[in-house]
C-alpha positions in Angstrom: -2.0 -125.2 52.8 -2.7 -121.9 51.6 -2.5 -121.3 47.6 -1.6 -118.0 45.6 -2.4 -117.0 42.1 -0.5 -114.1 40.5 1.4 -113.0 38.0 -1.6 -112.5 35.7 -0.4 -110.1 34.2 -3.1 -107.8 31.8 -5.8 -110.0 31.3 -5.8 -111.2 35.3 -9.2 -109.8 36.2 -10.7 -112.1 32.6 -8.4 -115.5 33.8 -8.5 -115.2 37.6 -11.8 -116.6 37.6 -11.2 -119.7 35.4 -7.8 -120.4 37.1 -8.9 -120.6 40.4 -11.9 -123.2 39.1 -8.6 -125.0 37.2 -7.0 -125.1 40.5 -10.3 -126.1 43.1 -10.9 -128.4 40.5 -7.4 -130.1 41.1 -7.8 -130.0 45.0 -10.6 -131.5 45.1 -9.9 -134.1 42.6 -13.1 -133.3 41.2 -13.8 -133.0 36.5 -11.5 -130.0 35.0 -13.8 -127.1 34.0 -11.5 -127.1 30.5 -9.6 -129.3 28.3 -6.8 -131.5 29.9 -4.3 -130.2 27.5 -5.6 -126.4 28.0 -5.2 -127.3 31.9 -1.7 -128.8 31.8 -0.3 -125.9 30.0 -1.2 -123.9 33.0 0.4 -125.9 35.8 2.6 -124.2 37.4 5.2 -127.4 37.6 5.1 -127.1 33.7 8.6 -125.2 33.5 10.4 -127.9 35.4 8.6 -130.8 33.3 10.3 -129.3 30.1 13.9 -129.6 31.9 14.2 -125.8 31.7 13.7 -122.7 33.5 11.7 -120.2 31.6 14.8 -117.7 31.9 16.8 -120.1 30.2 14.6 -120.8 27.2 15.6 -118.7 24.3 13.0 -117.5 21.3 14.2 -117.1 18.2 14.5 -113.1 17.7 16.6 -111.0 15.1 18.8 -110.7 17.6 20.1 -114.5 18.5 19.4 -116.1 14.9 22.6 -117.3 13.4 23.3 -114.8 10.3 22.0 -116.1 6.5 
């Protein structure tokens, strides 16, 4: 099956590299070039492990804090 990598955004030409090592690394069931916990933050099934879609999350801003 073939794999994509985007949405890299700015810094995709510094990350690109070390992602696709992350994901070979995975395929091949071979040692993960980085920390476990740097790796599972980077999974791309991470946003449905939290029970939310990233849309859906909502930051505290100035704008949606309850008024003091």
């Amino acid at each position: 099956a073939p794999w994509v990598l985007t949405g890299l955004g700015s810094r995709g030409l510094t990350v690109a590299v070390l992602c696709g090592e992350i994901a070979a690394a995975w395929l091949h069931d071979e040692p993960l070039p980085v920390e476990r916990s740097l790796a599972r933050a980077l999974r791309a099934a991470r946003w449905g492990a939290a029970g939310a879609r990233p849309e859906k999350r909502v930051h505290p801003t100035k704008h949606n804090l309850p008024p003091p």
